[in-house]
C-alpha positions as CSV (number, residue, x, y, z in Angstrom):
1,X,0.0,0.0,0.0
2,X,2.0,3.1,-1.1
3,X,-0.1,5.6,0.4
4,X,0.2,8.0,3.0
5,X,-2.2,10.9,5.4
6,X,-0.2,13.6,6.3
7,X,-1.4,16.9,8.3
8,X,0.3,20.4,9.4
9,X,-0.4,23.3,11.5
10,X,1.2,26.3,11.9
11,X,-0.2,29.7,13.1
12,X,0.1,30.3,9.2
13,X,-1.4,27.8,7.5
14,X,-3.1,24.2,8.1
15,X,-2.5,21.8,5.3
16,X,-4.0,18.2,4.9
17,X,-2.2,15.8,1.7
18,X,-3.7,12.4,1.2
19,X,-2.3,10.3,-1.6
20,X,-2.0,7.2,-3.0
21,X,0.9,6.8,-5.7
22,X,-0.9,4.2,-7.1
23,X,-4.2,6.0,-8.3
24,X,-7.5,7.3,-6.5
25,X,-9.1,10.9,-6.4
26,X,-7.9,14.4,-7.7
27,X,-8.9,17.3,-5.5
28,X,-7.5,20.4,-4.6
29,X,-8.6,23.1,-2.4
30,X,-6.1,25.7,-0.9
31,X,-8.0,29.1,-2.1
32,X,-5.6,29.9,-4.8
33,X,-7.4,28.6,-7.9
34,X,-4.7,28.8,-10.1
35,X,-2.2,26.6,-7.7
36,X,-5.7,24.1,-7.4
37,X,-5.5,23.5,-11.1
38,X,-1.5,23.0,-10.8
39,X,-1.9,20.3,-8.0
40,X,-5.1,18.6,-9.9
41,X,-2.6,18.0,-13.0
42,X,0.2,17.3,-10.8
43,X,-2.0,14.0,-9.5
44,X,-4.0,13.0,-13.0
45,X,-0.6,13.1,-14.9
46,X,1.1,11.4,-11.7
47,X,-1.9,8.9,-12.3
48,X,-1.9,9.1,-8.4
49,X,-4.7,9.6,-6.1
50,X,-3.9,13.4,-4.5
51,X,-6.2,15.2,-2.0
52,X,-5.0,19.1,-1.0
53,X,-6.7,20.7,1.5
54,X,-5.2,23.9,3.0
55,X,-5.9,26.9,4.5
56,X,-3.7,30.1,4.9
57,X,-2.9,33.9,5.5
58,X,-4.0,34.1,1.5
59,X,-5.0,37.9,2.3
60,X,-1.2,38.4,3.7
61,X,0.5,36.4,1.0
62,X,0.5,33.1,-0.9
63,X,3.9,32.0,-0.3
64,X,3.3,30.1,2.7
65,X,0.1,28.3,1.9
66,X,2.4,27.2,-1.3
67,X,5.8,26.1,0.1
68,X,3.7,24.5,3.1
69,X,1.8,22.7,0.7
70,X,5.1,21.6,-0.6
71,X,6.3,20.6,2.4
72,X,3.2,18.0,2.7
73,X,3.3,16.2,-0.6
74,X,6.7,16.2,-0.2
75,X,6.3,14.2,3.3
76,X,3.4,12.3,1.7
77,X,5.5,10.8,-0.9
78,X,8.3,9.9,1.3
79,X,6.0,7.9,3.8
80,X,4.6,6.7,0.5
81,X,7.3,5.4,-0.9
82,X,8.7,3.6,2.5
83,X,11.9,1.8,2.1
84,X,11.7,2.6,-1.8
85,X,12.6,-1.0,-2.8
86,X,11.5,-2.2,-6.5
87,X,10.9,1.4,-7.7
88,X,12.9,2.8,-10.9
89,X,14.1,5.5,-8.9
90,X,15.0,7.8,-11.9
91,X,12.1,9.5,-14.1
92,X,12.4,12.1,-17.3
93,X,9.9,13.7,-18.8
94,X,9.9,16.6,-21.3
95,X,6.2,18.1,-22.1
96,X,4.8,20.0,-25.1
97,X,2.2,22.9,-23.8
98,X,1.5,24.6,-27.0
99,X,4.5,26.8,-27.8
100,X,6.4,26.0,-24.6
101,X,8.1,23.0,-23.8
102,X,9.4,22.0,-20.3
103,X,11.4,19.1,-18.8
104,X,12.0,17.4,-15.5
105,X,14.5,15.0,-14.6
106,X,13.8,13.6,-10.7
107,X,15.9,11.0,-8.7
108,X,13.8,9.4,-5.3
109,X,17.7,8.6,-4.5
110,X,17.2,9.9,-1.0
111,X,19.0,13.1,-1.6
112,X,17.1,16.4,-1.9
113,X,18.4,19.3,-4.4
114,X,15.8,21.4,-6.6
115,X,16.7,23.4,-9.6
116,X,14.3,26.0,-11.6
117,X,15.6,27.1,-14.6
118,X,12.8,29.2,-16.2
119,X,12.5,32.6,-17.9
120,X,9.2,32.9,-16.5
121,X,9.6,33.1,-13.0
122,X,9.2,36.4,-12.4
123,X,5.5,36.4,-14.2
124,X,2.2,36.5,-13.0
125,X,-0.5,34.3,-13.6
126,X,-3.5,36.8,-12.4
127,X,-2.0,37.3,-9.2
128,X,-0.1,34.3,-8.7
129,X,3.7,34.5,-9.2
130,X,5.5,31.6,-11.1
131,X,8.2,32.4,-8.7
132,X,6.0,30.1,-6.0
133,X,6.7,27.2,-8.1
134,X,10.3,27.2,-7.2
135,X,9.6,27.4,-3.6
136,X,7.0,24.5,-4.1
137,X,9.2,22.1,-5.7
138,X,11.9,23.0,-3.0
139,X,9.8,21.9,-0.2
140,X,8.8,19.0,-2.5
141,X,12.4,18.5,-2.6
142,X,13.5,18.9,1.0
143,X,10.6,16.4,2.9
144,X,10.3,14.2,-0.1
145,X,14.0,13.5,-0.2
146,X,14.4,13.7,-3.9
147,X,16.3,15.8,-6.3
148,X,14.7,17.8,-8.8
149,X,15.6,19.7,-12.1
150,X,13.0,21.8,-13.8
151,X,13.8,23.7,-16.8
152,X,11.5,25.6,-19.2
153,X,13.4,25.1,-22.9
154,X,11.4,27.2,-24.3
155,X,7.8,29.1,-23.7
156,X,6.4,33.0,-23.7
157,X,3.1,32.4,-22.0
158,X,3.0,31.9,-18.5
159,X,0.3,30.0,-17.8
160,X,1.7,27.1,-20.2
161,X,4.8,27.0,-19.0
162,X,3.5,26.6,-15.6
163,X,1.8,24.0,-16.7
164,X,4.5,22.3,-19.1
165,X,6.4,22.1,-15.7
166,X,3.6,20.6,-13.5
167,X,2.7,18.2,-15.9
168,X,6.6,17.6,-16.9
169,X,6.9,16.9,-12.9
170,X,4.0,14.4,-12.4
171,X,5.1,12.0,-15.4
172,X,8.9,12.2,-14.1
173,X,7.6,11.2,-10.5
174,X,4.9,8.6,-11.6
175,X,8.1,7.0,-14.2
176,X,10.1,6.7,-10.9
177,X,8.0,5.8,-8.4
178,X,6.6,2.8,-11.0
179,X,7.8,-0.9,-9.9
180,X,10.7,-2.2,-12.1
181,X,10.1,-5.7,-12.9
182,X,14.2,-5.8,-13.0
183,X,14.8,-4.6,-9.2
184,X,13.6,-6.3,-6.2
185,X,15.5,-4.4,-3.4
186,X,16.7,-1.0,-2.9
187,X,18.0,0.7,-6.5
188,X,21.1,1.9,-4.9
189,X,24.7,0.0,-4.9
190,X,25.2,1.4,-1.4
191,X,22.2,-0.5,-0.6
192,X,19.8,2.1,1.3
193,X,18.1,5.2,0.3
């Protein structure tokens, strides 16, 4: 069962992940609409089952509701991986989203590292920054214990490329979280993750 709960309070925001690597429901609700359509890809192109519920000081700011719901999934797919034996451990994906094109390249090796190479970042979509998404995959980064490089190739419409990466992200993760026939234990010669 590679599925995990996970809550967290703070007096800024109160986030609740449920997910299930395997498949299930795709439901997002933080009150930032565009970061709800973000997470709802990230899960139906993961082909995982991902609940989001938060709540925030979204009249102060969204960062926090953001990196916080990082920090979740992040914890979520650790717990949900476990000892990560039999996984493929690496996972690549590069995604067409009308004229821009974005790729991720993820390793569940145990190691976090993030990496945001993209032209947009400092774009708005509405009132949402693209600079959130680097924050976001950090914390991904960080409690999931995985490294992460994003990279926008190319792209002048913020909104795509924001979804290029999302999308780009949930393929790479669902190719390395996915059972290889060929590895039974830990996919690491030093033996552990």
């Amino acid at each position: 069962m590679r599925k995990a709960e996970i809550e967290r309070t703070t007096k800024e925001t109160s986030v609740r992940v449920a997910l299930d690597l395997d498949g299930g429901a795709v439901s997002a609700a933080t009150g930032i609409g565009f970061f709800d359509h973000m997470l709802e890809l990230l899960g139906k192109h993961a082909a995982a089952g991902l609940e989001v519920k938060a709540e925030g000081d979204i009249d102060v700011d969204y960062h926090h509701t953001v990196e916080d719901v990082g920090l979740v999934i992040g914890k979520a797919i650790d717990k949900a991986l476990g000892e990560r034996r039999g996984i493929r451990r690496y996972g690549f994906a590069s995604i067409p989203m009308d004229e821009a094109l974005c790729e991720a390249s993820i390793d569940l090796g145990g190691r976090p590292y993030e990496t945001f190479q993209c032209a947009m970042k400092h774009a708005k979509v509405r009132d949402f920054e693209v600079k959130l998404l680097d924050e976001f995959f950090r914390a991904v980064s960080v409690e999931g214990r995985m490294n992460i490089h994003l990279r926008q190739i190319c792209g002048d419409e913020a909104h795509h490329v924001c979804e290029g990466i999302f999308k780009a992200f949930a393929r790479a993760l669902r190719q390395a979280a996915e059972d290889d026939p060929r590895e039974s234990g830990v996919p690491s010669s030093k033996g552990v993750i």
